[in-house]
C-alpha positions in Angstrom: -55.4 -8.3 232.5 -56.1 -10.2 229.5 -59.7 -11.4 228.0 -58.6 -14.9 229.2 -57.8 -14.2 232.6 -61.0 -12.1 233.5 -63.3 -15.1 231.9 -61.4 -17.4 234.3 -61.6 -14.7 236.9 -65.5 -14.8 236.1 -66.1 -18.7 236.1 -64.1 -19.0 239.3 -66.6 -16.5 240.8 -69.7 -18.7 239.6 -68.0 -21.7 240.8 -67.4 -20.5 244.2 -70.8 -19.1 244.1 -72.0 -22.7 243.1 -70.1 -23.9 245.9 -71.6 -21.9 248.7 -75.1 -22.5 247.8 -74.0 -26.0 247.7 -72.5 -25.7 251.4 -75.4 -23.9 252.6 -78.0 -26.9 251.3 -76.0 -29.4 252.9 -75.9 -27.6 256.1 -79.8 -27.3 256.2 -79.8 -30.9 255.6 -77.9 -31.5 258.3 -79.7 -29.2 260.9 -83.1 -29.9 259.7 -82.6 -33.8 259.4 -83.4 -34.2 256.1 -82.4 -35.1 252.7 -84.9 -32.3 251.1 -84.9 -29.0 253.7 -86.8 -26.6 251.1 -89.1 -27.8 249.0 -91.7 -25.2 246.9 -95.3 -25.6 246.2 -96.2 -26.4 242.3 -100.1 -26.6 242.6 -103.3 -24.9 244.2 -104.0 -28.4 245.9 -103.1 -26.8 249.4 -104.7 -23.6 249.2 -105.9 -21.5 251.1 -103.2 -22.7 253.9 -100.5 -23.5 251.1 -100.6 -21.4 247.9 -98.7 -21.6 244.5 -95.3 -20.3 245.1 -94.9 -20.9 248.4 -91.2 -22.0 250.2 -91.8 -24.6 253.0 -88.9 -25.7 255.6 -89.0 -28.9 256.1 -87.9 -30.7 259.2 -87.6 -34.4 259.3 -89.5 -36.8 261.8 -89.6 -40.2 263.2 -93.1 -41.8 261.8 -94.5 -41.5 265.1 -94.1 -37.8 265.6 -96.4 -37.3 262.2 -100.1 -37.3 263.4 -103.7 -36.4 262.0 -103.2 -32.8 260.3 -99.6 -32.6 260.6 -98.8 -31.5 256.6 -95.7 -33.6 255.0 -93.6 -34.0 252.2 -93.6 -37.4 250.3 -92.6 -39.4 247.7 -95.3 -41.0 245.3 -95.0 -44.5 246.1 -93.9 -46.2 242.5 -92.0 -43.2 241.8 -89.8 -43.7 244.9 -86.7 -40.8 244.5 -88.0 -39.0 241.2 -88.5 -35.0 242.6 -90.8 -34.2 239.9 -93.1 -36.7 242.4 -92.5 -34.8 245.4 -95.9 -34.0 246.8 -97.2 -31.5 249.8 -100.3 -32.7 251.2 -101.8 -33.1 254.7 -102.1 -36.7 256.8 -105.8 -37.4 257.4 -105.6 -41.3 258.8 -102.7 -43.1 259.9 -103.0 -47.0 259.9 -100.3 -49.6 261.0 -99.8 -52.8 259.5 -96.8 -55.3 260.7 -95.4 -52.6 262.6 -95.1 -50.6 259.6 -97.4 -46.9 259.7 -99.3 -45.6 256.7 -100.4 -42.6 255.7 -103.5 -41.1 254.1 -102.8 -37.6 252.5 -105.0 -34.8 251.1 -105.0 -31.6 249.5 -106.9 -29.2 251.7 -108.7 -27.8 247.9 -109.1 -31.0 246.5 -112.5 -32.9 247.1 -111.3 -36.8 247.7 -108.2 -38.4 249.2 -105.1 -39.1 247.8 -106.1 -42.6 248.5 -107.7 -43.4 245.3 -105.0 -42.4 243.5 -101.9 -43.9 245.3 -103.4 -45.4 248.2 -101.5 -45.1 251.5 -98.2 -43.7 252.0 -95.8 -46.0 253.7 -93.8 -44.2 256.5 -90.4 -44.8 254.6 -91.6 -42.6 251.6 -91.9 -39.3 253.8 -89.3 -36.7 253.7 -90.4 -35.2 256.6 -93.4 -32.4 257.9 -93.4 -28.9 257.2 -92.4 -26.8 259.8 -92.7 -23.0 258.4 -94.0 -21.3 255.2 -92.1 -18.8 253.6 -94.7 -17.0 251.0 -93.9 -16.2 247.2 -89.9 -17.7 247.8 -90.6 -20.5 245.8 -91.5 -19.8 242.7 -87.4 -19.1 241.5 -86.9 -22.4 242.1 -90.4 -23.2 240.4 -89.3 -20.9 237.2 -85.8 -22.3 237.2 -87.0 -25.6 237.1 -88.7 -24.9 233.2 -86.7 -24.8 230.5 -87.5 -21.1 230.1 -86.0 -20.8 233.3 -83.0 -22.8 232.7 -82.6 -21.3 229.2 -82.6 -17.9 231.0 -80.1 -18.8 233.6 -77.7 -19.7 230.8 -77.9 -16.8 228.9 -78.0 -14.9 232.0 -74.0 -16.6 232.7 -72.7 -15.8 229.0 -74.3 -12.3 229.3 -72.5 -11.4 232.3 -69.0 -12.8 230.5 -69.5 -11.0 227.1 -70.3 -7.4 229.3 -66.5 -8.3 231.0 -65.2 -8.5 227.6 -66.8 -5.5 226.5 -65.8 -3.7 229.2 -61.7 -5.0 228.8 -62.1 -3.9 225.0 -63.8 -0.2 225.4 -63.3 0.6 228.8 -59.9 0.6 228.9 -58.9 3.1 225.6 -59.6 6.4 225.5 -62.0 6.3 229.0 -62.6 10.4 229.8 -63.4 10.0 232.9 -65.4 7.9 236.0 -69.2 9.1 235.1 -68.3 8.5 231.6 -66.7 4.7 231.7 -69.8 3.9 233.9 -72.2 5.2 232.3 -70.8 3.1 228.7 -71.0 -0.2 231.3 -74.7 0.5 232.1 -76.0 0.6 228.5 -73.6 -2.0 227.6 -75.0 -3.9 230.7 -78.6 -2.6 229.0 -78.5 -3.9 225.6 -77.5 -7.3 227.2 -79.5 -8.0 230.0 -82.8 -6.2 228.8 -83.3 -8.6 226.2 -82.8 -11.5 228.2 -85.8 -10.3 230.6 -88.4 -9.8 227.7 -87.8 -12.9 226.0 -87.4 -15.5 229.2 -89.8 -13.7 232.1 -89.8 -15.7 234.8 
């Protein structure tokens, strides 16, 4: 098999990969009702019942299912869409204007509302409540998200391609033997990875 042919080999792999985490998000959309199923939490705001790092399902619901102390997932109003906005905070007062029902949120640590900062929450800017917490899952997705993290990830990809062509051009002359070829892949795989790791820890 030539160079050429295992890279291709390679980015198929990551694309089906890609693909399948892809399938999988959509799926939990679907199941879950929502247009953001996992969400992670950035900030100490929630603690102790929410802590830094934290995964949270989240399951969607109709405005009236969301009552006093039910904890949901919201857009900032003004910043309608953006994800860095996102926020995890718990309903303390529900009013209802025109029909319409409006949120105040709170960080359990924080001292004040969320009112005098973005006043009330309109009902059409909630993603939906949390339904579980998963502890510690979200802090890949919090990592990935800097550009440490996303620097890492790269180098991580072109890491894995340059060990394949390694291992085409050394591992297939003059190879003695199994215990020998693999133990040539593992500090190939070594001298590569390792690297990455101490520069980008995430």
């Amino acid at each position: 098999m030539s160079v050429k042919r295992e890279i291709v080999k390679n980015l198929i792999l990551i694309g089906l990969v890609l693909l399948a985490v892809q399938g999988g998000w959509l799926t939990l959309k679907y199941i879950l009702g929502t247009e953001v199923p996992l969400a992670y939490v950035p900030s100490r705001s929630m603690e102790p019942n929410l802590r830094v790092g934290d995964l949270v399902v989240v399951k969607g619901a109709k405005p009236g299912e969301i009552s006093n102390g039910s904890i949901i997932v919201f857009y900032v109003p003004n910043h309608y869409g953006e994800d860095a906005y996102r926020i995890v905070h718990r309903v303390i007062k529900i009013v209802e204007v025109d029909g319409i029902l409006y949120y105040e949120t709170k960080g359990d640590n924080n001292p004040i509302s969320d009112y005098h900062r973005w006043g009330y929450i309109p009902e059409s800017y909630v993603i939906g409540v949390v339904a579980y917490r998963i502890p510690l899952l979200g802090y890949l997705p919090l990592k990935i998200r800097q550009p440490e993290g996303i620097a890492f990830i790269a180098l991580l990809i072109v890491a894995l391609l340059l060990w394949e062509i390694m291992d085409f051009k050394e591992g297939r002359k003059g190879r003695s033997g199994y215990s020998e070829g693999n133990s040539l892949k593992g500090k190939r795989l070594n001298n590569i990875v390792y690297p990455l790791f101490s520069s980008y820890p995430i």
